[in-house]
N, C-alpha and C positions, 0 to 999 in steps of 0.2 A: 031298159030305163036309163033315164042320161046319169051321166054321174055329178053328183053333189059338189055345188062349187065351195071349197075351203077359202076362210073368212084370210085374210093376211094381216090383217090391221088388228092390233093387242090394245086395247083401251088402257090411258097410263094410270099404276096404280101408284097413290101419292107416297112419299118419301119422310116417314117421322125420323130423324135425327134425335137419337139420345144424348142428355146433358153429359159434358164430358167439362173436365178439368186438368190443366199441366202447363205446361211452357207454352208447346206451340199454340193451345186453345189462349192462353194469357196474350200472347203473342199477338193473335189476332185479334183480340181486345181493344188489345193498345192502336194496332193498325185500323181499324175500325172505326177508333175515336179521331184519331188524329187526320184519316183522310176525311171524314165527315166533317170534322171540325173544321178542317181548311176549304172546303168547297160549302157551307154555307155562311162562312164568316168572311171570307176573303170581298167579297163588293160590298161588304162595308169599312174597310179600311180605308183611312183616306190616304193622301199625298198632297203634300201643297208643289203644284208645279208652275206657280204665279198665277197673276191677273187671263183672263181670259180663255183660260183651260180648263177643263173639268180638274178633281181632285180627289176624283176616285181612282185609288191604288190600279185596280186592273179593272181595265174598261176595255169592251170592242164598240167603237162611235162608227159602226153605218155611216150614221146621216153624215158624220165629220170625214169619214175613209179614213180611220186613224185606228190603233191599238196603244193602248198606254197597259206597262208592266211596270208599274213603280216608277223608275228614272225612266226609261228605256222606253222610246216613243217609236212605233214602227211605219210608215206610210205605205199607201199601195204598192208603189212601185220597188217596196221593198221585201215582199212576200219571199222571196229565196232565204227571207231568216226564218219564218214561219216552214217551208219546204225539208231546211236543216234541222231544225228540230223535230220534225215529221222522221228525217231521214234517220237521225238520234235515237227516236223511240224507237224503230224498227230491232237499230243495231242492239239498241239495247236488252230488247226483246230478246233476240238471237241469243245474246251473249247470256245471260240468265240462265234461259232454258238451257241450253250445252253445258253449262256450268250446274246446273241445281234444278233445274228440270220445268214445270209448270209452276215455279212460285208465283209469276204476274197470275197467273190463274186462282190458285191456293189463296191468296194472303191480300193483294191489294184492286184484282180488278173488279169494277163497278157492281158488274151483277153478282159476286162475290159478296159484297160489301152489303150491299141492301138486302141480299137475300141472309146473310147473318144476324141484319135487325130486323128482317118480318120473322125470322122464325123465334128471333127473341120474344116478341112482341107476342108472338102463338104460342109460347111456353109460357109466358107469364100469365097470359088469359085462360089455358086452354088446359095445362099442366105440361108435364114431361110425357116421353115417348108412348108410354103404355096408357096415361090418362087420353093421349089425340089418337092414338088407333082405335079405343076401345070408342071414342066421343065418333072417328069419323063411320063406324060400322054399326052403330047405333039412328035408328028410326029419328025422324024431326022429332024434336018435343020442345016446352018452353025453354029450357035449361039449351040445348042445344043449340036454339033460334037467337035467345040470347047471346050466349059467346061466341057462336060466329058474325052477328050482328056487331057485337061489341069489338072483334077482332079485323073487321072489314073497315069501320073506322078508323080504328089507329091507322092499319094499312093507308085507308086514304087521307090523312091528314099527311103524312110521312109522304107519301107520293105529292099530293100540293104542294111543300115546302119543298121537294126536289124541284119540281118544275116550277115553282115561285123563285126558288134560288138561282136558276138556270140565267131568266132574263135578267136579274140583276146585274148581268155581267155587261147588258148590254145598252145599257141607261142609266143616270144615277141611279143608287139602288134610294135612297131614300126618298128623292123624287116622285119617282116611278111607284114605292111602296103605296105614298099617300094617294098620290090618283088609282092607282089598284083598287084601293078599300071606298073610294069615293068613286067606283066606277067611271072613270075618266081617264083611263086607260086606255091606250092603241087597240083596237081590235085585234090584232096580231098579238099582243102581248097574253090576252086571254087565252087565245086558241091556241098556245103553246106551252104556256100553263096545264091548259087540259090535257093536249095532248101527253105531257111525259108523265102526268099524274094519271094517266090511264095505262101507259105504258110501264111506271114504275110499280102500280099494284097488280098487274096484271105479270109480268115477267118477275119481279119478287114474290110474290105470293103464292100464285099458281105453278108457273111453267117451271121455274128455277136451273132443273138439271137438264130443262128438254132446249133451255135455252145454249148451254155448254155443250149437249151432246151434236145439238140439231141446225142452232141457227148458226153459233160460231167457227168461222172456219180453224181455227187456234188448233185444235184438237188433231187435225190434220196433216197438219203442217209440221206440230212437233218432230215428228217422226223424223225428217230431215236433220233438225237441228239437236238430236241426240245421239248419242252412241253408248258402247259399255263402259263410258269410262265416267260418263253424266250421274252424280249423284241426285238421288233420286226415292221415292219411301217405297219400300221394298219390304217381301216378307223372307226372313229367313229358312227355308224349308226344309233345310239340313239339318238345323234344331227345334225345328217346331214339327216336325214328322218322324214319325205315324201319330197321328193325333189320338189323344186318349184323356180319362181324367185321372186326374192330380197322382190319385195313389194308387197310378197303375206305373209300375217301377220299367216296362217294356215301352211305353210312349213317348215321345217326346213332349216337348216346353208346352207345345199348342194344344190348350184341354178344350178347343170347342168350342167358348164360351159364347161366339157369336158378336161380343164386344167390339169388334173393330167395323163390324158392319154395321151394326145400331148404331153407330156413331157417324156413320157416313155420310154426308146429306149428296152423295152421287148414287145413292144404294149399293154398291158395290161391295165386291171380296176381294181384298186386297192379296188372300192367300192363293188366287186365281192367275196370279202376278202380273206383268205389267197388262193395263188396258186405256183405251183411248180415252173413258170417259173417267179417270183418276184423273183429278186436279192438282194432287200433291199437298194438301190443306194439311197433314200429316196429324189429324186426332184419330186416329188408329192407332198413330204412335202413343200419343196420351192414353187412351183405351187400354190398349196393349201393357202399357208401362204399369197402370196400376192394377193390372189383372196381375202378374209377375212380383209387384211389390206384394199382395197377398198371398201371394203361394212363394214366400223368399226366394224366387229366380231372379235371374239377372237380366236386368232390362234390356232392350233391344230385339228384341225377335223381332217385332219391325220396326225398321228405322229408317233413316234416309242411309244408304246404300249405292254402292254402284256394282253391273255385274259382274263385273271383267274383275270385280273381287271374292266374287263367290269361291270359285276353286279355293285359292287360296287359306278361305275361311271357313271350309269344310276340310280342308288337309287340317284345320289346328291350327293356322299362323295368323299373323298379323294383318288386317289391311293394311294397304298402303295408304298415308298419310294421306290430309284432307287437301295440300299442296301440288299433291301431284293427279288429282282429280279436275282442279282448279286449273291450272296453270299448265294448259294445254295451248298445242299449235294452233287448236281449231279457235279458243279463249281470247289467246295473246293476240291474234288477229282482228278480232272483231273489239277488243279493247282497243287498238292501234289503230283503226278504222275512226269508229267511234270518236276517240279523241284526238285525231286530225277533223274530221267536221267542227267538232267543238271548237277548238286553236281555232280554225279558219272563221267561224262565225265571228267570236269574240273580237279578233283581228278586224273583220269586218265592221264591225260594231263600233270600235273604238277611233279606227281611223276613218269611218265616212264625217263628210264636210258635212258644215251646219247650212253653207247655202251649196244647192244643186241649179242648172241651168243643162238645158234643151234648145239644141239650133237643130232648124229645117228649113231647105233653102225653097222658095216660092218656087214651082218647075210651070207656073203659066202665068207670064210668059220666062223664059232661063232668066231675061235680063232684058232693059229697056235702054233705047239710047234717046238721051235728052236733046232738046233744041241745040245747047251747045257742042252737042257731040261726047261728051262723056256717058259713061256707061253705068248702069243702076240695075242693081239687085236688091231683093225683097227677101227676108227671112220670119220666119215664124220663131220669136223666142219663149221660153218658158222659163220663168224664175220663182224658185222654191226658196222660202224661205224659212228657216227650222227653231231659228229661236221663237223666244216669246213675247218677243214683243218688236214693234214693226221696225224695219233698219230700209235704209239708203243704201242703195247701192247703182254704182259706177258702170256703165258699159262702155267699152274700147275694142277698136279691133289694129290689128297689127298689118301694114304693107303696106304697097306704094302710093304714098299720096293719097289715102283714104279717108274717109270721115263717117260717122256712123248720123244718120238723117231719123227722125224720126216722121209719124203722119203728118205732121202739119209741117214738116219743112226743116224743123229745128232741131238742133243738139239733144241728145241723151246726154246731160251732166249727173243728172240723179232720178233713179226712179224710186220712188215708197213703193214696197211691199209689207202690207199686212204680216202679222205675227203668224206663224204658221199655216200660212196660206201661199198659193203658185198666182204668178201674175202672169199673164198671157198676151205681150206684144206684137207688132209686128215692126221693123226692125229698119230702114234701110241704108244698103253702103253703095258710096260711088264713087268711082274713078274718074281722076280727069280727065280729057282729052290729052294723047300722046301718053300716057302714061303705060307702064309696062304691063297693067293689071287690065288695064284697057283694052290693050291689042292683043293681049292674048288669050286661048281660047278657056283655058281654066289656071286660075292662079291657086297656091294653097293658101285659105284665111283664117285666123282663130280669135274667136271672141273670148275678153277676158271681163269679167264681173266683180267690184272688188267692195267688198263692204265698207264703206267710210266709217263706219264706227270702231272696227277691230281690223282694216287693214287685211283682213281675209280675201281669200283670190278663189278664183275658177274659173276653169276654160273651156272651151269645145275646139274643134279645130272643123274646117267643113270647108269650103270650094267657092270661088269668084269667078261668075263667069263670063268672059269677054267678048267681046267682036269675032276675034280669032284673025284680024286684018295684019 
C-alpha cells in the first residue's frame, strides 16, 4: 500500500495576549499615542508660506513635483535629501538594534503600533485573555455574532482613518476631506483609501505575528547586527532554574507561572532564550516583575540583558555597566556614520541657492556661421526660481567680444520667472568675425544669472564652439 502523505502546513492558532501593566507596557502607551497622534494630525497643520503656495505644514504636491516640510521646500531634482534620510533611517536602524536589540520592532514600528490598538479595541469588546479564548472556542451564537460584529467595525473604522489619513498628506487635507464626503474625489484618492483600510484591518487584526514572523524581512537580518554584548530581554536561567513552585526551597525564582507567555502577543517562551520571532516589546518583563513583586523576590529574572554578561552574573558579580554595552566600536561607528549624513545634508540644505540654472549646448547643428561671417551657438537654458514670488533676472555670458541674442534677435536684459517655477529658454551667443572665440575650435564659456532684486548670482560654465580656422 503506498504510504500516507504527511500534511506540512499547521493552520495558525490565534494569539490572545493577556492584560499586563509596568513601565515598559506604560511605555508603549505613551509611544502609541504620540506616534498616532503625529501621523493623523500632522496634514492638518498649517504653514503660511505666502501668496501662492499651499500651507499645508507637510505636503507631497505630485501635481506641483514639490514636497513641503514646514520651512524646508524640496524639488525633484533634489531627491538625494529624500535618499539621506532613507540612508539615515537604515543607519539608524543598525545602530538601535546593536545597541538594544529589536526596539524599532518592540515599541514604535507600524504594525506594532496598530496591532497594540486592535487588540485594545478586542479586549474592551471581547474581554481579557481567558474571556477571547474561551469566546473564540466557543460555537456561533447571538452573543458571539455580535461582538465580533461589533469588534470588526471598530477595526474598520480605524483602518479608514488610517488610510483616510495617508492621502491627506498628498493634497490639502481639508480640501480633499470635503470632496471625499461629497464624493468628488479623484478616483485614485478612494482606491487608496480602501486599499490600506483593507490592509490595515487585515494585518492588524488577523495576521499580526505572521506579519513580523513571515512578511518582514527585519527578523532576519538582525542577526547580523547583534552580538553578546547587544542588550536585549533575556531570561535569567541561572536564577530562575530548576523551576518549581514558591515553597519548594530546592527551585529556583521561575514558579512556572506561564505569565511571560500569556503576555506575549508573538506567543512565544522567552525562557527558550533568544528566538527570531522575540520583538523585544519587553511585557515579560512587566509579567515577570509582578509575578516576583508577589512572592517578595527580586525583580529581573527577565530583563533586558546582554550575554557576554551571563558568566559573570552567575559567578555572583556585577554586570557590567549599561556604558560599556552602549558604547561600542561597532555603536560609535554607525553613530559617526549616521551623523556625517546628517552634517552633510543640513550643509546641503542651508547652503543651496535660491535660484538654480541648467545650460545644454544645441549639438544640431555644434554652431552656425552667419552672412557676416561670425559664428552662433544655440543653448537650451533652464532657470529655477525658488522664492515665492516671481523675480528678474539677468543673463550674461563672459569672453571675447560676445553677446547673448535671444529668439527674435534681441538682448536678454531681464527675464520674468514665475514664483517657484523653472522657465525653459533657448539662448543664443555669437562671436564676431576675427574674434578668438570665433576661429577657434572650442573656447571655455560661463553663463552668469543674477537676480536684480537681491544681487544673487549663478553660474554654469559649458563650451563655444568655433570654426576651428
Amino acid at each position: 500500500m503506498p504510504e500516507s502523505s504527511t500534511s506540512l502546513y499547521a493552520a495558525r492558532e490565534p494569539i490572545f495576549p493577556r492584560r499586563v501593566s509596568g513601565r515598559f507596557r506604560n511605555l508603549k502607551w505613551v509611544i502609541m499615542v504620540v506616534t498616532l497622534g503625529i501621523y493623523y494630525l500632522t496634514p492638518w497643520i498649517r504653514w503660511d508660506r505666502g501668496p501662492n503656495l499651499p500651507d499645508q505644514a507637510v505636503l507631497v504636491d505630485l501635481a506641483g513635483r514639490r514636497f513641503y516640510f514646514f520651512w524646508i521646500e524640496i524639488w525633484p531634482h533634489e531627491f538625494y535629501f529624500v535618499a539621506g534620510l532613507l540612508i539615515m533611517a537604515g543607519l539608524g536602524l543598525f545602530l538601535f538594534t546593536s545597541a538594544l536589540g529589536r526596539v524599532w520592532c518592540g515599541y514604535t514600528c507600524p504594525q506594532t503600533v496598530w496591532t497594540d490598538l486592535f487588540i485594545l479595541v478586542e479586549r474592551w469588546i471581547e474581554g481579557d485573555r481567558n474571556a477571547r479564548v474561551k469566546l473564540h472556542h466557543a460555537g456561533w451564537s447571538v452573543r458571539k455574532t455580535r461582538l465580533r460584529l461589533t469588534k470588526w467595525t471598530v477595526w474598520a473604522l480605524i483602518g479608514l482613518g488610517t488610510g483616510g489619513a495617508w492621502v491627506f498628506y498628498f493634497a490639502d487635507a481639508p480640501t480633499l476631506f470635503r470632496d471625499l464626503i461629497n464624493l468628488e474625489a479623484a478616483p485614485v484618492a478612494y482606491a487608496t483609501i480602501a486599499i490600506l483600510t483593507a490592509t490595515t484591518f487585515v494585518f492588524g487584526g488577523f495576521m499580526r505575528e505572521q506579519v513580523c514572523i513571515y512578511m518582514c524581512p527585519w527578523p532576519r537580518i538582525q542577526g547580523a547586527m547583534m552580538d553578546n554584548d547587544t542588550l536585549t530581554v533575556g531570561y535569567r536561567d541561572w536564577r530562575g532554574e530548576p523551576r518549581g513552585k514558591a515553597r519548594d526551597a530546592n527551585a529556583g525564582d521561575c514558579v512556572d507561572c506561564m505569565a511571560c507567555v500569556n503576555v506575549c502577543p508573538m506567543g512565544i517562551d522567552i525562557r527558550d532564550g533568544q528566538q527570531m520571532e522575540c520583538i523585544t516589546c519587553a511585557l515579560c518583563i512587566d509579567a515577570c516583575d509582578d509575578v516576583m513583586d508577589k512572592l517578595g523576590r527580586d525583580r529581573g529574572l527577565i530583563d533586558y540583558l546582554a550575554l557576554s554578561d551571563a558568566p559573570r552574573e552567575e559567578a555572583g558579580e556585577k554586570p557590567r555597566p549599561l556604558w560599556h554595552h552602549v558604547l561600542r566600536r561597532r555603536t560609535v561607528l554607525y553613530t559617526a556614520i549616521w551623523s556625517l549624513v546628517g552634517f552633510a545634508m543640513v550643509y546641503a540644505l542651508f547652503m543651496r541657492p535660491e535660484i538654480e540654472m541648467t545650460v545644454a549646448p544645441v549639438r544640431n547643428p555644434t554652431f552656425v556661421t552667419l552672412s557676416d561671417g561670425s559664428i552662433r551657438n544655440a543653448y537650451e537654458l533652464r532657470l529655477r526660481n525658488k522664492h515665492g514670488a516671481e523675480r528678474m533676472f539677468g543673463i550674461h555670458v563672459n569672453g571675447d567680444a560676445m553677446w547673448v541674442l535671444g529668439l527674435e534677435g534681441s538682448p536678454y536684459s531681464a527675464v520674468p520667472v514665475a514664483a517657484n517655477e523653472t522657465l525653459k529658454l533657448r539662448v543664443y551667443v555669437t562671436a564676431p568675425v576675427g574674434s578668438v572665440s570665433a576661429q577657434a575650435a572650442e573656447t571655455p564659456l560661463r553663463f552668469w544669472v543674477d537676480d536684480l532684486a537681491n544681487g544673487e548670482r549663478a553660474y554654469k560654465n559649458t563650451i563655444f564652439n568655433g570654426s576651428g580656422s
